[in-house]
C-alpha positions in Angstrom: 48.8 167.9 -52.6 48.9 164.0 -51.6 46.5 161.6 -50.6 46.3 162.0 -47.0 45.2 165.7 -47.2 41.8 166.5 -45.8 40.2 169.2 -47.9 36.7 170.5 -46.7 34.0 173.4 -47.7 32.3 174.9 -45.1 29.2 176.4 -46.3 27.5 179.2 -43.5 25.1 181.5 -43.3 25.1 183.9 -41.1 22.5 186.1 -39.1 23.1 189.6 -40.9 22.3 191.4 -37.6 25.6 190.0 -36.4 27.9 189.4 -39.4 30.4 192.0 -38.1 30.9 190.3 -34.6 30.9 187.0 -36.5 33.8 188.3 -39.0 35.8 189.7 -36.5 35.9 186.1 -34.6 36.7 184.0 -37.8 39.0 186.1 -38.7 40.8 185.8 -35.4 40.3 181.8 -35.2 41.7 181.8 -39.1 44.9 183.9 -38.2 45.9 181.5 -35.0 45.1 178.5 -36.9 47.4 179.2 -39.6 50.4 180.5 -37.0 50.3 178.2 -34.2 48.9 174.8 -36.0 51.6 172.7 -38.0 48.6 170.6 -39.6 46.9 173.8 -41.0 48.1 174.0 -44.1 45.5 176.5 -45.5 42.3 178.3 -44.5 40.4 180.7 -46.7 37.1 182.3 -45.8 34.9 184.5 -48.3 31.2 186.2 -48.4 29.2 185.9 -51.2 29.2 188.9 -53.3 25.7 190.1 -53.3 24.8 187.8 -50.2 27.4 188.8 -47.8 26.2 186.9 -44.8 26.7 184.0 -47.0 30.4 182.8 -46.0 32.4 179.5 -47.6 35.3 178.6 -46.3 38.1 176.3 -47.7 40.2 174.1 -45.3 42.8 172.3 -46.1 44.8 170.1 -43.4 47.9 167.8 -43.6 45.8 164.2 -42.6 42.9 163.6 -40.4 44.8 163.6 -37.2 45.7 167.5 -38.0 41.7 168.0 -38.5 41.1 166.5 -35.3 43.6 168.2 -33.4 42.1 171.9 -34.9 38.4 171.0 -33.6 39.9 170.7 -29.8 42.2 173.9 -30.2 41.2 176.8 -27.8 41.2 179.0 -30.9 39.1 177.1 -32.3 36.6 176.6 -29.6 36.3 180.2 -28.8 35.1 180.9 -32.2 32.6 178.1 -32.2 31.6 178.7 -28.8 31.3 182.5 -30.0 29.6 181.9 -33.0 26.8 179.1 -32.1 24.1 181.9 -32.0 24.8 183.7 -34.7 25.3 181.1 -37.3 22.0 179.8 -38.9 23.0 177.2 -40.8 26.2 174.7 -41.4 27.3 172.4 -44.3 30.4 170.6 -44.0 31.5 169.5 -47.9 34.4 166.7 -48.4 36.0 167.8 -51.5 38.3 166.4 -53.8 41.0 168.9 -55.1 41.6 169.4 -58.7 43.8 171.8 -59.0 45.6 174.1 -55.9 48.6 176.2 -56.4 49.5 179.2 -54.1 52.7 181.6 -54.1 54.7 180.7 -51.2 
């Protein structure tokens, strides 16, 4: 992991009524962001356990320009477009990386 990386934690909550529909769409935006972005390195999303419509996700990109370039990708903006009614609230945390190690 070097310097240039942009790491982020996205902190959500969700309307329960519509976690499903909301699910279904980040999943889809996570999938094509991964395949057809170069400057994706890594996107995981979870729920919290007992608060399921409680979702973090981690994002990793290669620099800033890569971040950039996801915000205005058409994936992207159909799930953000999709999402804006169902997602009550939306923290965006810069994070510095300790430790990040994956299988290949």
């Amino acid at each position: 992991m070097n310097g240039t990386h942009i790491v982020r934690m996205a902190e959500i909550e969700i309307n329960p009524a519509q976690l499903d529909a909301y699910r279904a769409l980040l999943s889809e935006e996570i999938e094509a962001a991964v395949a057809l972005e170069e400057g994706v390195l890594s996107l995981s999303a979870v729920a919290i356990k007992d608060s399921p419509h409680k979702i973090r996700i981690l994002e990793v990109y290669a620099d800033r320009a890569a971040y950039e370039a996801h915000l205005l990708t058409p994936h992207f903006l159909k799930y953000k477009n999709g999402t804006a009614g169902m997602v009550k609230s939306l923290t965006l945390v810069d994070v510095e990386p300790i430790a990040m190690a994956a299988k290949p």
